[in-house]
Structure formats: structure tokens, C-alpha cells
Wavefront OBJ file of the C-alpha trace (Angstrom):
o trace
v -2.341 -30.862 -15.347
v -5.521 -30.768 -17.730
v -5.595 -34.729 -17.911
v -5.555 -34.781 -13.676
v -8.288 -31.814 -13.648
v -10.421 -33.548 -15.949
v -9.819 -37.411 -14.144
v -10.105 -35.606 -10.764
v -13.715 -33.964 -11.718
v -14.896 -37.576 -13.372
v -14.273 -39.266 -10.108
v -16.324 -36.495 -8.133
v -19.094 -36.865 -10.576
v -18.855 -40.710 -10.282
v -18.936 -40.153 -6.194
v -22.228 -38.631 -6.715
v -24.742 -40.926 -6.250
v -27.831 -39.181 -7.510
v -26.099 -37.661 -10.173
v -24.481 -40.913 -11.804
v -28.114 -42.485 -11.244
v -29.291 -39.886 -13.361
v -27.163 -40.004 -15.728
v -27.368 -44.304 -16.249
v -31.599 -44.078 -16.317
v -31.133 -40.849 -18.793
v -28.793 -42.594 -21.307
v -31.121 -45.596 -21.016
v -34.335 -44.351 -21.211
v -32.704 -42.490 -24.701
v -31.542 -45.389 -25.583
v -34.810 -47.078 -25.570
v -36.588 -44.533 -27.630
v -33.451 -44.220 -29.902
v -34.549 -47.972 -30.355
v -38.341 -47.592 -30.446
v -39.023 -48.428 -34.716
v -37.296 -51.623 -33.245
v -40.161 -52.207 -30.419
v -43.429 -49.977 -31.319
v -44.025 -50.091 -34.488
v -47.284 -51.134 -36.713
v -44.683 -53.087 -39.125
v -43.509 -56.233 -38.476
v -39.877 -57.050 -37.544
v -39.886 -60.383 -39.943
v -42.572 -62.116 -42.181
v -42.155 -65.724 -43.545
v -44.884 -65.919 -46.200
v -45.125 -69.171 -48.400
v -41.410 -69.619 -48.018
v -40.198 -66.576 -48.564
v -38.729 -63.653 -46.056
v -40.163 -60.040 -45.770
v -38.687 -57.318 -43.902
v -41.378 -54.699 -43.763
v -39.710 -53.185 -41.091
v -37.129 -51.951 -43.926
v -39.506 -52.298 -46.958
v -42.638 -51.673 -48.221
v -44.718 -54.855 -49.354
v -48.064 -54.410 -51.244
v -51.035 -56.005 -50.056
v -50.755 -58.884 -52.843
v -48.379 -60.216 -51.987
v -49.774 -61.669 -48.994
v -53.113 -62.746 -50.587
v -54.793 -59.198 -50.776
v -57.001 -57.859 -53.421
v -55.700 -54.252 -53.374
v -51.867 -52.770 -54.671
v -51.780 -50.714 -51.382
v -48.812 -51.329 -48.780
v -49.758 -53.867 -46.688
v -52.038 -53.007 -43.451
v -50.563 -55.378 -40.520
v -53.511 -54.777 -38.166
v -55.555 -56.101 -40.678
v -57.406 -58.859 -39.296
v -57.351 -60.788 -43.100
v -53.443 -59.982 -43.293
v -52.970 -61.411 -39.372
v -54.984 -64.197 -40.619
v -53.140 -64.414 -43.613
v -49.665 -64.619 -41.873
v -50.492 -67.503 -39.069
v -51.977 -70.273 -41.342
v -49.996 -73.297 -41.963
v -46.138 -72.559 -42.085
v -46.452 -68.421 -42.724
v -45.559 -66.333 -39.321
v -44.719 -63.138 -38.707
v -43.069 -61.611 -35.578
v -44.364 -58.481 -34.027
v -43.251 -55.649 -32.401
v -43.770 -55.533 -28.108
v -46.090 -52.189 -28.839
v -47.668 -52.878 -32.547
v -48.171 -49.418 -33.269
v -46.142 -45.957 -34.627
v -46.624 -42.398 -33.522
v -48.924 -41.796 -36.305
v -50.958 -45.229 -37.056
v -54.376 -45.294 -37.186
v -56.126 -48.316 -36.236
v -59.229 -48.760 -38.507
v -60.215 -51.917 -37.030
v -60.631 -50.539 -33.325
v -64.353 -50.246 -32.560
v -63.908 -48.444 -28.870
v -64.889 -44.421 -29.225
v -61.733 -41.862 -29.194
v -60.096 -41.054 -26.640
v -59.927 -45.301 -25.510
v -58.729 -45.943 -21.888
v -56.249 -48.239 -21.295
v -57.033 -52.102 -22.525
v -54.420 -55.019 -23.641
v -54.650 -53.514 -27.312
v -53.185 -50.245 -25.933
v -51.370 -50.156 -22.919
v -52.078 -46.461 -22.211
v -54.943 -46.197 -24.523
v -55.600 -43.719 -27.326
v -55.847 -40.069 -28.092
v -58.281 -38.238 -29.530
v -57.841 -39.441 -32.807
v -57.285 -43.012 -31.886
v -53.439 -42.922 -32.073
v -51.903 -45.002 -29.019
v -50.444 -42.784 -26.690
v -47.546 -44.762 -25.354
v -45.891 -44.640 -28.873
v -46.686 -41.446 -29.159
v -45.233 -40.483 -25.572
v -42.241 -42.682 -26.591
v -41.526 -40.976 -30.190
v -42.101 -37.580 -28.699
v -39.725 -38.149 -25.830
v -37.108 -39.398 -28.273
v -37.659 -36.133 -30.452
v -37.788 -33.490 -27.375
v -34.813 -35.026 -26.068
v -32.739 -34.857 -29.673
v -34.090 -31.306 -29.821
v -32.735 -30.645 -26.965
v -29.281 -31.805 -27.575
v -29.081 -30.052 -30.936
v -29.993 -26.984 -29.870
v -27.982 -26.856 -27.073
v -24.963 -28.084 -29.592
v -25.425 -25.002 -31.501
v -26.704 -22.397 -29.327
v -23.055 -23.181 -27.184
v -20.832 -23.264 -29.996
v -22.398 -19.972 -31.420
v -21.468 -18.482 -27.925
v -18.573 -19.837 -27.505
v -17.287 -17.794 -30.777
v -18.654 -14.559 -30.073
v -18.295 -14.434 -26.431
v -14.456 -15.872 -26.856
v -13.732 -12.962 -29.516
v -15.232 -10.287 -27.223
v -13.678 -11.363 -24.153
v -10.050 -11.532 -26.030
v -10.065 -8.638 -28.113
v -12.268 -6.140 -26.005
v -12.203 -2.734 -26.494
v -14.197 -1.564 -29.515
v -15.458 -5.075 -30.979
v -16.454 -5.666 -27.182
v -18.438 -2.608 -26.905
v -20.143 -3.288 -30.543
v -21.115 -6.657 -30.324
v -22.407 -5.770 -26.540
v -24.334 -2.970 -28.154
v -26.128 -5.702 -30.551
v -26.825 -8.105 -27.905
v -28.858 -5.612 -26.124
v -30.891 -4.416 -29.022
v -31.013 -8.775 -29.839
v -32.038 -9.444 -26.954
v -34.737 -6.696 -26.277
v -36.851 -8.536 -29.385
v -39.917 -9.939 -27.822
v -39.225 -13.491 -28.850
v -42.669 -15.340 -27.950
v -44.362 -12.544 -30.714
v -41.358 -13.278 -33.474
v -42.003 -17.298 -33.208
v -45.545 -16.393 -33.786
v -45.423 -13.923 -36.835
v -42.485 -16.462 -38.184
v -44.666 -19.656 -37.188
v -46.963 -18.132 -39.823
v -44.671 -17.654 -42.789
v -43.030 -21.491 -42.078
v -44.561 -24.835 -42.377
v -43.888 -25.926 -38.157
v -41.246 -28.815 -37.759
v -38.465 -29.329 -35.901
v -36.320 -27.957 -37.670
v -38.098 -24.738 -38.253
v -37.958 -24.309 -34.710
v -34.270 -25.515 -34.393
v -33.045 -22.400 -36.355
v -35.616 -19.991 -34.838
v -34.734 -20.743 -31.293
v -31.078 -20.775 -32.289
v -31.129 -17.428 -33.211
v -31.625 -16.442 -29.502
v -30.779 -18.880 -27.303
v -26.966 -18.241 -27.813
v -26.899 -15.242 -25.495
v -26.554 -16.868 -22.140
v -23.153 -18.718 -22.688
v -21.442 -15.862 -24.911
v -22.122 -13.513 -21.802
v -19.795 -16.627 -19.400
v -17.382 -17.210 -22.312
v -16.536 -13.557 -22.723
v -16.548 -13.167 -18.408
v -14.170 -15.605 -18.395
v -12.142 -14.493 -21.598
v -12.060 -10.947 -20.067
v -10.547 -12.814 -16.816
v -8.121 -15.060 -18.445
v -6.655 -12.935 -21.498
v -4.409 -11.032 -18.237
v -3.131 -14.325 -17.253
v 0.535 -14.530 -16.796
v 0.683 -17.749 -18.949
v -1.506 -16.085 -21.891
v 1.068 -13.022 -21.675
v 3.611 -15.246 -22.239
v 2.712 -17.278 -24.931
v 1.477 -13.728 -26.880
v 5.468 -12.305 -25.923
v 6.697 -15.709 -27.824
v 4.998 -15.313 -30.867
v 2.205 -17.708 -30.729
v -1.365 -16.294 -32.956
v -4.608 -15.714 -31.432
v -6.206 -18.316 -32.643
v -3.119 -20.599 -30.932
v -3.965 -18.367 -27.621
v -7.180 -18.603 -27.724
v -8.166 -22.470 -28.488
v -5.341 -23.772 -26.824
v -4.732 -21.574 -23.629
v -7.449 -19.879 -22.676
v -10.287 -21.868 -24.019
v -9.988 -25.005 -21.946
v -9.820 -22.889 -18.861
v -12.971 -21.259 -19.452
v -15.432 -23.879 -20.145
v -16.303 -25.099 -16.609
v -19.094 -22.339 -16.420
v -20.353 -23.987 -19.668
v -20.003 -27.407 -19.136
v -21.488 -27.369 -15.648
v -24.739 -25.313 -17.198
v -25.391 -27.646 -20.214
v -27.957 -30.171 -18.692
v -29.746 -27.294 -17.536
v -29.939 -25.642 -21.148
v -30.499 -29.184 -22.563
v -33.660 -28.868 -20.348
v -34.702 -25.536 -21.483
v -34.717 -26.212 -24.886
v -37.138 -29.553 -23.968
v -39.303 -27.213 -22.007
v -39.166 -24.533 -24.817
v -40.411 -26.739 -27.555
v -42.387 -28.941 -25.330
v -43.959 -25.294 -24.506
v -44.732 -23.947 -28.113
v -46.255 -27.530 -28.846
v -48.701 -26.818 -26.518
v -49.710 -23.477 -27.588
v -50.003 -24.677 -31.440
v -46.661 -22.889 -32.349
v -44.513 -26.429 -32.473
v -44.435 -29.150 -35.124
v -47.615 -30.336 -36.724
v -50.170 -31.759 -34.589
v -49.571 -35.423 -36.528
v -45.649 -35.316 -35.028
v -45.273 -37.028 -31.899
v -44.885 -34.106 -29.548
v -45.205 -34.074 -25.424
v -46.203 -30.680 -25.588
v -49.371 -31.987 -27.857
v -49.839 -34.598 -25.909
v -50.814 -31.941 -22.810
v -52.583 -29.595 -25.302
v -54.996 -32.957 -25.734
v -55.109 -33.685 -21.964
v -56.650 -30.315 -21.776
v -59.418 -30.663 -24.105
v -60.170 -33.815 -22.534
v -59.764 -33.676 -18.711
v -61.804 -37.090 -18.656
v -58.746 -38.784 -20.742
v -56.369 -39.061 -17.599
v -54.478 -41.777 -19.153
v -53.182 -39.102 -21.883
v -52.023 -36.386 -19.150
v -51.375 -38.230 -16.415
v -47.948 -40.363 -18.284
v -47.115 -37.556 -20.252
v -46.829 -34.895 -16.966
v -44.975 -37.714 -15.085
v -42.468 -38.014 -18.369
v -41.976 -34.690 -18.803
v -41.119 -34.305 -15.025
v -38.838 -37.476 -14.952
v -36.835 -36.260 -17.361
v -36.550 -32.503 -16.210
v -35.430 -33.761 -12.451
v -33.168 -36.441 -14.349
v -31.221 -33.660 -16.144
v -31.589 -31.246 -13.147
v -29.802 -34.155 -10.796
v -27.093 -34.625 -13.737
v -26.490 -30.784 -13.789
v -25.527 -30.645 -9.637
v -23.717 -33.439 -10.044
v -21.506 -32.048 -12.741
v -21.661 -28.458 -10.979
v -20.248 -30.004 -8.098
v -17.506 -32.222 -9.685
v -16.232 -29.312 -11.412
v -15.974 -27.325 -8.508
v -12.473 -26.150 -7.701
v -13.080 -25.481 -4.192
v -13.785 -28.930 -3.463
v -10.968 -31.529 -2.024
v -9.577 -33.784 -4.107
l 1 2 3 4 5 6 7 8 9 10 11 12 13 14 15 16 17 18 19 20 21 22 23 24 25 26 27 28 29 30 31 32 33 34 35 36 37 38 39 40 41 42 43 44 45 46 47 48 49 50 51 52 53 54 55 56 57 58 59 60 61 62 63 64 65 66 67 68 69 70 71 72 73 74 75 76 77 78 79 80 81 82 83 84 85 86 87 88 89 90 91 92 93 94 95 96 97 98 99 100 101 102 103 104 105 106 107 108 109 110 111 112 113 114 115 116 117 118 119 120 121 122 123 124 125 126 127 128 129 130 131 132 133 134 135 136 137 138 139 140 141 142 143 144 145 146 147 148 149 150 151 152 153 154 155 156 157 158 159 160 161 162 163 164 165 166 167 168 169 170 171 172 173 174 175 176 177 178 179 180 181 182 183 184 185 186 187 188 189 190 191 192 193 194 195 196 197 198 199 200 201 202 203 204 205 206 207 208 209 210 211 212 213 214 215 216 217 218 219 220 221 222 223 224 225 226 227 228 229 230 231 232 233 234 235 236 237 238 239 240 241 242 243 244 245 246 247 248 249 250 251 252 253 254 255 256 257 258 259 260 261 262 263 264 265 266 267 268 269 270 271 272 273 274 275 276 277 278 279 280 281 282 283 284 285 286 287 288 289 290 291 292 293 294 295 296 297 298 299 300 301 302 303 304 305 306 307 308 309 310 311 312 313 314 315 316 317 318 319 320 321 322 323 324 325 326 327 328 329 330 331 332 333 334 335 336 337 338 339 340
């Protein structure tokens, strides 16, 4: 019966259009910055250099050993090291975008922030970082944020709100005690007294956000716990012996997750807009980490920049109304009202 619920609410979900859409651009676009070292990147993919092959993509070469004076790792923008790797037989293949999150391009002569121009495709920031790898690295990390938070934030719920719902009484009352005095805290003020005790990075943030974004599914896991626990097929299976943890994961857990499963593309998008959010008020990651959040802090200071706003807004929105669109569409296929 769970098999045909679950192959019944995949074929809704494929039936909807928009939301399948969606879902193909979203997995592709994450794909593609999943892939970016591959594609923007200010290290070449390959290097044939007087008959040998470098893969500075992988390694670190010094600057010798393509004719430099200096035991630094090799600068690839350098116009002596491009030089360097065309004559005669030497060649070197490039990435589409030749530039990280985080290079610096000493050899570009245009004033910070740069508009648009063949070197950089949406120009530069402030400090003369290119702005489409940085729109492309921060995408990839919001997006991975996003996911891993919502990973743990659900399964943290999903414990506490399953053991309230199925024991009740006095552990129900305590723990529903503690989540009102939890989530009382003034949150924005605790990320900014803790934001001064911790160096900011992702993972900071991961753990602090964690600690209260959990609330929202315990309070449908224990609704539906509460609900399901009196079910004649959970009073059974308590009357023939089976444990709690037997009731519990195998009876009355899969019949409580549609509330949870149907809300997760919207959490996965609260968690971008969260840390997209505290990136912009200087409470994120380091301003050097690719960040959309920092991104928009920079548009701000520099309302003349358009190109650094402008793709960044249009990003961030893309890939709110792409998750929003996935979220009806599982909503709906998981709807038990609906036909088959």
C-alpha cells in the first residue's frame, strides 16, 4: 500500500508541469556550480610544458618550472606565464571563466568596480574579483547550506516531535514547556553576540541556526504523532508485543511525514534566505567567501555597479520561485484528496 502511495504521488508530481520544470533547471543549475572548479577557475585544466604534463587544476606548480624567476605557485594570468605556455609545442587549456571566487587579477588596469568587458563577463566587484564566479561559487554554497541545514534541522524534529507526540503526557508537557522558553530567545541578537565570540563561516552558522530552526517540523511531527498513536493498527501492533521504537519507525513514522516532506523546499529556501540575509548585514561568512548576500551588501555601496546587483537579485529570485514551484508541486502530489 506504501509502494502504490508513494508511485501514485511521483506520477502527480511528474503531471505537474511547472513543478517538474523546476525541479530539472534546479538540479541543473546545482549541477553546474557543483561543477564550477571544472569551468571558472584561474588554474588551468591541463599544461603541456617542454614535454611534460601539469595538472594545476589538482597541484600546485612553482613559478620555475615554467621559466619564472620566483619559487611562488605559478600565476596563470600572468602575461610572461601565458606567454610562456603558447610558444612552440607548450599549450595549456583554460577554463570557459578563467577566474575563482577569490582571484585577484593584478594585471587588470580598469578601476574597481569594472563593468562588463570580454575579460569579465559580468565585470568586477569592488575589489576587482569577477562577479560571475563569485555569483556562481556563492550560489553553489547558499544552495548546500541550504540542504544541510534543512537535513538537520528535520531530523532533529523529527526525534523530539515523534517522542512527544507518542509518549505525551508529562514528557509532552516538559519538552512543550522548553520550546516556549527556546523559542521566546530573540534569535537575530544571539547570532550577533555569538557572531562575536566565532570566527564567521559556514559552518559557524550551520550549528547556530540549527539550534533553532528545528521547531517548526517537531510541532507537525508531534500533531501527527498525537493523531496516529490512537490508530487502530498502532493499537494493535502495541497489544502484540512489538517495542516503541518498532511502533514508532515502522508504523507511525511513514504515515506522518507528508506534512514534512511537502514543506522541505520551502525550508530549503529559508535557510538560503537566512544566510543569504546575515551575509548582508556582516553577520555571515567572511567577506572573501563567495556569498550572494555580500554580493547585495556591495550593490549597495555602489548603486552605480548595476552589473553586481542586478545578476545577483535575479539569482537569488530564480532560485527562490524555482524551489517555491517544486514545493506546490510536491504539496499537491501528496495530497490525499486528490484522484488518482
Amino acid at each position: 500500500m506504501l509502494a502504490f502511495t508513494r508511485s501514485r504521488a511521483w506520477q502527480q508530481f511528474k503531471n505537474h508541469r511547472r513543478g517538474m520544470l523546476s525541479l530539472k533547471i534546479f538540479i541543473c543549475l546545482f549541477a553546474l556550480s557543483l561543477l564550477a572548479p571544472l569551468w571558472s577557475n584561474d588554474q588551468p585544466l591541463w599544461v603541456q610544458y617542454e614535454g611534460k604534463s601539469y595538472q594545476p587544476i589538482v597541484n600546485t606548480y612553482l613559478e620555475t618550472e615554467f621559466g619564472g624567476d620566483f619559487e611562488t605557485p605559478t600565476d596563470y594570468l600572468d602575461p610572461f606565464i601565458k606567454q610562456r605556455l603558447q610558444d612552440g609545442d607548450n599549450w595549456a587549456v583554460y577554463p570557459l571563466n578563467p577566474y575563482a571566487a577569490t582571484t585577484l587579477n593584478d594585471f587588470d588596469f580598469e578601476p574597481f568596480p569594472a563593468a562588463p568587458s570580454k575579460q569579465h563577463w559580468l565585470g568586477t566587484d569592488d575589489r576587482g574579483r569577477d562577479v560571475l564566479a563569485r555569483l556562481v561559487y556563492g550560489f553553489r554554497d547558499s544552495v548546500v547550506f541550504g540542504l544541510v541545514l534543512t537535513l538537520i534541522t528535520t531530523v532533529i524534529g523529527l526525534v523530539l516531535g515523534a517522542i512527544q507526540g507518542y509518549f505525551g503526557g508529562k514528557v509532552d508537557l516538559i519538552m512543550q514547556r522548553f520550546m516556549e522558553v527556546w523559542g521566546g530567545l530573540p534569535e537575530l541578537y544571539l547570532l550577533i553576540i555569538l557572531a562575536s565570540f566565532f570566527e564567521p563561516s559556514l559552518l559557524t552558522l550551520l550549528v547556530l541556526l540549527s539550534l533553532f530552526s528545528w521547531m517548526d517540523t517537531n510541532t507537525y511531527i508531534r500533531a501527527e504523532f498525537l493523531k496516529n498513536r490512537q490508530m487502530d493498527y498502532v493499537q494493535v501492533a502495541r497489544a502484540m508485543g512489538a517495542s516503541h521504537t518498532h511502533v514508532m519507525l515502522r508504523h507511525i513514522l511513514p504515515n506522518s511525514l507528508t506534512p514534512v516532506i511537502a514543506l522541505l523546499p520551502f525550508k530549503i529556501s529559508g535557510a538560503i534566505l537566512a544566510l543569504t540575509s546575515l551575509d548582508f548585514l556582516g553577520l555571515g561568512v567572511a567577506s572573501h567567501k563567495p556569498s550572494l548576500g555580500e554580493l547585495l551588501a556591495q550593490s549597495k555601496d555602489n548603486l552605480d555597479a548595476w552589473w553586481i546587483g542586478v545578476p545577483t537579485f535575479m539569482t537569488l529570485v530564480c532560485l527562490l520561485l524555482l524551489l517555491i514551484f517544486i514545493g506546490e508541486a510536491l504539496r499537491a502530489a501528496l495530497d490525499v484528496r486528490r484522484s488518482k
